[in-house]
Every structure is written in C-alpha cells, then in structure tokens.
C-alpha positions in Angstrom: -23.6 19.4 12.3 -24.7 15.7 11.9 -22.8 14.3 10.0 -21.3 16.7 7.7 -17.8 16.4 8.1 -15.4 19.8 8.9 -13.2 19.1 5.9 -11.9 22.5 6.3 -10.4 21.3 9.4 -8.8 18.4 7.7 -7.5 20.0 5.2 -5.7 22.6 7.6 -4.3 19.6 9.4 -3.2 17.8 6.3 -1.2 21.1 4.7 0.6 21.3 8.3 1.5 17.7 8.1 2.3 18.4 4.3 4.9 21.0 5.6 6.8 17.6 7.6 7.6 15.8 4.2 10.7 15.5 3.5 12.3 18.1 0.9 14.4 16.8 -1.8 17.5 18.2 0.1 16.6 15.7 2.5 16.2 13.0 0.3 19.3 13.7 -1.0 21.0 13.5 2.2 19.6 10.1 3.1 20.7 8.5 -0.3 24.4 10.3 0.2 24.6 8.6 3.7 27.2 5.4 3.4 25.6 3.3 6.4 22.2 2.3 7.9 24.0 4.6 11.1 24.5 7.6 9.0 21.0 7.7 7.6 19.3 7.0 10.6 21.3 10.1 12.7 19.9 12.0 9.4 16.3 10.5 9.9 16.8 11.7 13.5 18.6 14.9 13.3 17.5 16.5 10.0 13.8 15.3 9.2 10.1 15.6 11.3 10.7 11.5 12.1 13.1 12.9 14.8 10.7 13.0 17.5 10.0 9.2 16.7 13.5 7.5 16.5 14.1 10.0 19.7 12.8 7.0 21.6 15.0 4.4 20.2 18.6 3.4 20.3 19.9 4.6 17.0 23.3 1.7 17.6 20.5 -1.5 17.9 17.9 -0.5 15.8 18.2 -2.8 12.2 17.4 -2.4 8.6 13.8 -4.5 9.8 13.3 -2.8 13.0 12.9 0.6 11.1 10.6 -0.9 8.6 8.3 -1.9 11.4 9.1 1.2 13.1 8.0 3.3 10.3 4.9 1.5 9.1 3.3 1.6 12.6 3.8 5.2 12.9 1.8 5.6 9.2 -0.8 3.8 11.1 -0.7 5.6 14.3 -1.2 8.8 12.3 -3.6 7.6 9.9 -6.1 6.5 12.9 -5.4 10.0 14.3 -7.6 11.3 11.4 -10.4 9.1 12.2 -11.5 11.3 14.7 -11.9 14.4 12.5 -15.2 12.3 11.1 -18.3 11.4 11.7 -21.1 9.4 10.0 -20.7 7.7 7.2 -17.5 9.7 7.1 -16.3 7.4 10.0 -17.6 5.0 8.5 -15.3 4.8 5.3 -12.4 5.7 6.9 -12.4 2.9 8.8 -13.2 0.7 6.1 -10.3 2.3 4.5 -8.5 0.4 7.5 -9.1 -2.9 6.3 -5.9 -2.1 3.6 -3.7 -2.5 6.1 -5.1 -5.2 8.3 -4.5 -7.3 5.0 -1.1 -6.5 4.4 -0.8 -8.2 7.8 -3.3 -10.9 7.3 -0.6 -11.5 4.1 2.2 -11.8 6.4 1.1 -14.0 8.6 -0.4 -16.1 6.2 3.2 -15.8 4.3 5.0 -16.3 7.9 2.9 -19.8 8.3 3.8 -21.1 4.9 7.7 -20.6 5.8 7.3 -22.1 8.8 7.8 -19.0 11.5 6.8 -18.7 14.7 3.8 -16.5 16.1 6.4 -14.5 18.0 8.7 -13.8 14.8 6.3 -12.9 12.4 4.2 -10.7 15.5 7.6 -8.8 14.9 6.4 -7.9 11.5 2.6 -6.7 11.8 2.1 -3.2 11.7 -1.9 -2.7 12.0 -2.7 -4.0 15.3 -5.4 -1.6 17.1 -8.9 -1.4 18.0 -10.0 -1.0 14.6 -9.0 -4.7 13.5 -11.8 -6.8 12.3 -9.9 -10.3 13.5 -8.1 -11.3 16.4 -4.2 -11.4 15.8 -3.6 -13.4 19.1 -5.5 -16.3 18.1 -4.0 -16.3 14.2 -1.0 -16.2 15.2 -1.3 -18.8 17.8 -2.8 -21.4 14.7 -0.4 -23.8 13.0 -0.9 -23.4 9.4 -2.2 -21.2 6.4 -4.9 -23.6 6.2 -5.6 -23.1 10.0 -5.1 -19.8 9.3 -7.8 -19.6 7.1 -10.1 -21.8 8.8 -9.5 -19.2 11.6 -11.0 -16.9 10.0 -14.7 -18.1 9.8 -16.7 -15.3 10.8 -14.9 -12.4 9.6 -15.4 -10.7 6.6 -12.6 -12.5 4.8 -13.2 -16.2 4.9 -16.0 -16.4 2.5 -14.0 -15.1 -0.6 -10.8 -17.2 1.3 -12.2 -20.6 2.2 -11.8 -22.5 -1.5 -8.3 -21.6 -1.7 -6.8 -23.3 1.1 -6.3 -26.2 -0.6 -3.3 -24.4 -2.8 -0.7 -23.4 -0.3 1.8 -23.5 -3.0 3.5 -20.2 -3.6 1.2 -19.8 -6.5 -1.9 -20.3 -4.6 -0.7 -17.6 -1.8 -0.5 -15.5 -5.0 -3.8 -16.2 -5.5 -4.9 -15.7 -2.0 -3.3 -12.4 -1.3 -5.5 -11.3 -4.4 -8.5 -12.2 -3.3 -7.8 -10.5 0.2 -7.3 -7.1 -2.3 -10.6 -8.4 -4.1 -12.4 -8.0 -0.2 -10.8 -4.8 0.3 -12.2 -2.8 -2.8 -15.8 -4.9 -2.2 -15.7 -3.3 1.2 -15.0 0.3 0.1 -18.1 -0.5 -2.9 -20.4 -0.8 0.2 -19.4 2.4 1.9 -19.9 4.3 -1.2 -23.4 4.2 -1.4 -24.3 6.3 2.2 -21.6 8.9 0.5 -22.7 12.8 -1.1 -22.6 12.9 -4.9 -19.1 15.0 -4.7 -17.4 12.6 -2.1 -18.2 9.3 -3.9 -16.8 10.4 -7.2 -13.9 11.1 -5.2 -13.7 7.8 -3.2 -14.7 5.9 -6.7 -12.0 7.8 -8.9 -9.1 7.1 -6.2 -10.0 3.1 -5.5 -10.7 3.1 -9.4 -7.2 4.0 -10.4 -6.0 1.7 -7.0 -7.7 -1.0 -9.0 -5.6 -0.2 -12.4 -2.6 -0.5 -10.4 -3.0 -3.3 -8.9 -4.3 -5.2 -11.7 -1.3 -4.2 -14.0 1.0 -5.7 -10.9 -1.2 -8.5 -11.0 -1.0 -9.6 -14.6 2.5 -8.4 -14.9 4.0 -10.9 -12.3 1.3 -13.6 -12.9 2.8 -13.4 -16.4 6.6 -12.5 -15.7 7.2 -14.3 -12.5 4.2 -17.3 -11.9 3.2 -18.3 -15.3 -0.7 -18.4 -14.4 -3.1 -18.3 -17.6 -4.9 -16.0 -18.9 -8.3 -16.9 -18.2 -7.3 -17.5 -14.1 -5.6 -13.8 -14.4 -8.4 -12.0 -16.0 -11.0 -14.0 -13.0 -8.8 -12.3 -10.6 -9.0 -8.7 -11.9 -10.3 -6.2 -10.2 -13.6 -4.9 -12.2 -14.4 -0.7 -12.4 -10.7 0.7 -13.1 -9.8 4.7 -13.8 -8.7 3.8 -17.6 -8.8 0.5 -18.2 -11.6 -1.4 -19.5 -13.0 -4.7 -19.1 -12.3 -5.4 -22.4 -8.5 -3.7 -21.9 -7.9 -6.1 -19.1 -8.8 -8.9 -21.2 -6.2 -8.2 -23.7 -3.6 -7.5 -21.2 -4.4 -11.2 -19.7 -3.6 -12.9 -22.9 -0.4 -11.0 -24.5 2.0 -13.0 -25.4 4.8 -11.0 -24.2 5.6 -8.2 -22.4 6.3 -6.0 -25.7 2.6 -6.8 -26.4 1.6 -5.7 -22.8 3.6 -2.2 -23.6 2.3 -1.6 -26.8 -1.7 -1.9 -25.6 -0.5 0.1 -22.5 0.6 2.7 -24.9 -2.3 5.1 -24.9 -3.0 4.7 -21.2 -2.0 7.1 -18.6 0.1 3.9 -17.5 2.4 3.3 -19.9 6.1 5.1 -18.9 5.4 2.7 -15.8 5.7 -0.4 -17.6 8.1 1.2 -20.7 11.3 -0.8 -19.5 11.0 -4.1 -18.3 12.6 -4.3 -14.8 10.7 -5.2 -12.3 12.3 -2.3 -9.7 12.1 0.9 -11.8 8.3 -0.2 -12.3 8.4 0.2 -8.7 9.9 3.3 -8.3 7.6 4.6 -11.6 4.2 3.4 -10.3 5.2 5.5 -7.0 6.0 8.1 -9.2 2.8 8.1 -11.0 0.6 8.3 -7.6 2.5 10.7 -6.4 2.1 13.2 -9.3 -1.4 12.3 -8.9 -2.5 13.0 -5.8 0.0 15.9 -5.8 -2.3 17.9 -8.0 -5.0 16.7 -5.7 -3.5 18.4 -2.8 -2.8 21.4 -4.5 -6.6 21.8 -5.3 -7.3 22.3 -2.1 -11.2 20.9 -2.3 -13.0 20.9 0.7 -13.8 17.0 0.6 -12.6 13.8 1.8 -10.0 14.3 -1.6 -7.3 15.8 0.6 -7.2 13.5 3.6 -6.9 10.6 1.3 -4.2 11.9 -0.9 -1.8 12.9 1.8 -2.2 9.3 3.5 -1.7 8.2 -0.4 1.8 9.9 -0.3 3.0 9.7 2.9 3.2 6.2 2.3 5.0 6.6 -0.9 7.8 8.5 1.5 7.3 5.8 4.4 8.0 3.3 1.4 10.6 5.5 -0.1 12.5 5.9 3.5 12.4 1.7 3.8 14.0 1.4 0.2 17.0 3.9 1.4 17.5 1.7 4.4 17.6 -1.4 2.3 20.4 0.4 -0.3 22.4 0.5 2.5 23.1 -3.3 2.9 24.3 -3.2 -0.8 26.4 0.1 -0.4 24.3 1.7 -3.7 25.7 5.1 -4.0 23.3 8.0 -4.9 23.2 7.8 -8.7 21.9 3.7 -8.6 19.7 4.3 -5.3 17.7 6.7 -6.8 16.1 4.2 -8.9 14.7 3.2 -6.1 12.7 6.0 -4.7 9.9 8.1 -6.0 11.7 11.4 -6.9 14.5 12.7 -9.3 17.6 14.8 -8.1 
C-alpha cells in the first residue's frame, strides 16, 4: 500500500475514542462537585479517565499533579496514532509533534526566567518521548533563558530564537514564545508540499484557521495586557489565515481600542469570541468556536487525515476543559459561574 494511509482505520479508531468523551451529564457532574476530592472520585468513577487516575492516589494527587497527569496522557494517546501512518503521512504527524514540544520549550524557558530549578519545572513538561527534536536533560540542566537559548544551537528552533535573547524581559518572552509558534506553522508549510491535493487542503484549512486564532490572541494581549506597537505586532503575525487577510491583520494591529478591534471583527466568523471584553469568556468562546468546528468535521466522516486531526483538536479542548474544573475548585465557583469556564452550555 505504500504510502497511502488506511484512513478508514483511523477513522473507526477515532469514533470509538469519540464514544469516551465526556457527555454533558458528566460535565455537569464535575462542575456540581464542591472539592478537588469530589471531582476527581467523579473523574475516576464516572468518566473513561478512570482507568488512568486508577493508578494514582486520589487523597495526594493536587490541582497541578492532575494537569500534568492529564496533558501527558493527550500525548501518550496522540503518539498512539502515529503508528496508523506511513509516508509522508508519518511524516506530518510528527511534525504535528513539534506543538507540544514548544509548549514545553515555553515552560522551561518561563521556569528559567523565574528562577526554578530543573527538577521543579521537569514537574511540569508534558512532551517528553522519542519524538522530541531537543534534549530536555541538557536544557534543563542550563542556567538561564539566554543559556537556554544558546542551548539550542542545532535544532530547528535557534535560528528564528537566537536575536531575542537579549530581551528576557516579560515582554521579550512574549515575543519569544511567538516566534516558537512562528517555527511551528513553518514546519507544518514544509510537510505540506509531499501531501495529496485532498489532504493538504485539509492540513492548510486547519493550521490556517490555527493561525487566525492565534494571531487574534496575539494582538489582543499585546494590546490589552503588553502595550507592544503596532508595527512589532503585525511583524509577529502569522501570514496565510482561514478569514483574515493580510490587510485585516494590519488593521487589527493599529486599533485604537478594543471597540475598534470588535467592530472590524464584526463580519468574521470570529467575532462572538471577542464580543465582550473579558479576557476568560474569550477563553471559553475561542474553545467554543473549535469545537463546533471540527465537530462538523467529525460528523463528515471523510476518509482523510480531517478526522484524526479534529478529534486530537477537541480532545484537548476537554483535557483543557477538565484542568479549568480543577482550578474552580480552589475558588469554590459553583456551577452557574464555572461554566464560564468550560467549552459547553448546560
């Protein structure tokens, strides 16, 4: 078969893992529970995560233990799937991979600037496994976000990294973590070219709405919460969106407030995400938005790579969902103010 991928197969194994989600009875239990031990016996007793926390000691596992918990078993699963492919199919999903080594290459670069040890933020990677381009050990074992980043000579980061180590400011991690998305996407650009016609306007219409998102978080917080100017935020965009322009981004960089942002969001698929300005019920809207998204996809049932990447899409909306009902706990939200928080409506 070469390497023509048995997407049939996938698809099968996606709808059974489909069938795992949690319903929104479930849902509805977790944000009802009072106490980080009352949703975890739920987590255990009444969900498909039961077989995982079976392992653990329900009475010392914390709020952060279950984050790292959870996010490692997204990535145990998602490598599961890599050996469904072959090819070029392979390939990409391996390169899809590199998302999550980043998010760790953020926290340790994040863990340096505050000052932890290599032992305490270890605690907090998720995406260590033979699939990482970089070798954690030695990272963690460097001093400094500068060292960090000298540490990476080699890989396929430092290039795009190396003139921003002078800023370790929180600003200029900002800027780094950015440009560690902008490495991502580049890599995904490169795959698409060995891909069939059908499968890279799949893989191009999923990273190009990706990109929208993140470059509406992106100018939203470097305007809301950093203060960076316009022509440094439009530099950092992220070029080829789903439905927004070049020239859209552009006028999104230099609003002068955030009722101007709304208002050219207003005929964009995007715009009940950023209709009330609170930073938190963006959250819980953007999640919202992909999940009705890819939703659809999953209902289409095609027999290419759209299905394998949708459900990883939204499982991680409900790992992400899951970590926000922990967190409610330690502010004892009841139901009808937690649900802000999480990506469906009771």
């Amino acid at each position: 078969m070469g390497s023509v991928v048995k997407f049939s197969a996938i698809n099968t194994k996606v709808k059974a893992m489909m069938g795992k989600m949690l319903s929104l009875d479930q849902y509805s239990k977790l944000l009802n529970c009072k106490d980080l031990k009352s949703t975890l016996k739920v987590l255990k007793e009444e969900t498909s995560y039961g077989e995982l926390l079976e392992a653990y000691n329900l009475e010392k596992i914390h709020r952060g233990d279950l984050e790292v918990i959870l996010h490692k078993y997204y990535i145990s699963t998602y490598s599961k799937f890599i050996n469904y492919f072959d090819g070029e199919y392979r390939s990409l999903v391996k390169t899809f991979f590199i998302r999550w080594e980043i998010e760790d290459l953020k926290v340790i670069l994040r863990g340096k600037y505050l000052g932890l040890s290599g032992e305490e933020i270890d605690k907090k990677l998720i995406a260590r496994s033979s699939l990482n381009k970089v070798d954690y050990d030695y990272l963690l074992a460097l001093k400094s976000v500068e060292d960090v980043i000298d540490g990476l000579k080699g890989s396929i980061y430092y290039k795009s990294l190396k003139n921003l180590a002078k800023d370790t400011s929180t600003k200029g991690l900002f800027r780094i973590e950015t440009e560690l998305d902008f490495v991502y996407f580049t890599s995904i650009r490169r795959e698409l070219k060995h891909l069939d016609k059908e499968n890279k306007e799949v893989v191009y219409s999923v990273m190009s709405l990706e990109a929208d998102l993140l470059n509406l978080g992106w100018i939203y917080r470097g305007k809301t919460f950093y203060k960076i100017s316009p022509e440094e935020l439009f530099n950092y965009t992220i070029y080829n969106g789903y439905k927004l322009s070049k020239e859209k981004l552009k006028q999104l960089c230099y609003i002068n407030n955030i009722e101007e942002f709304n208002n050219i969001l207003e005929k964009t698929p995007y715009a009940s995400i950023y209709e009330k300005d609170d930073y938190n019920l963006i959250e819980k809207r953007e999640r919202e938005f992909q999940k009705k998204y890819f939703k659809k996809i999953l209902r289409e049932n095609k027999t290419n790579i759209s299905m394998v990447i949708s459900y990883l899409v939204v499982y991680r909306i409900e790992i992400r969902d899951i970590i926000s009902i922990i967190e409610q706990k330690r502010y004892d939200m009841d139901m009808s103010e937690g649900i802000n928080y999480v990506s469906v409506t009771l």
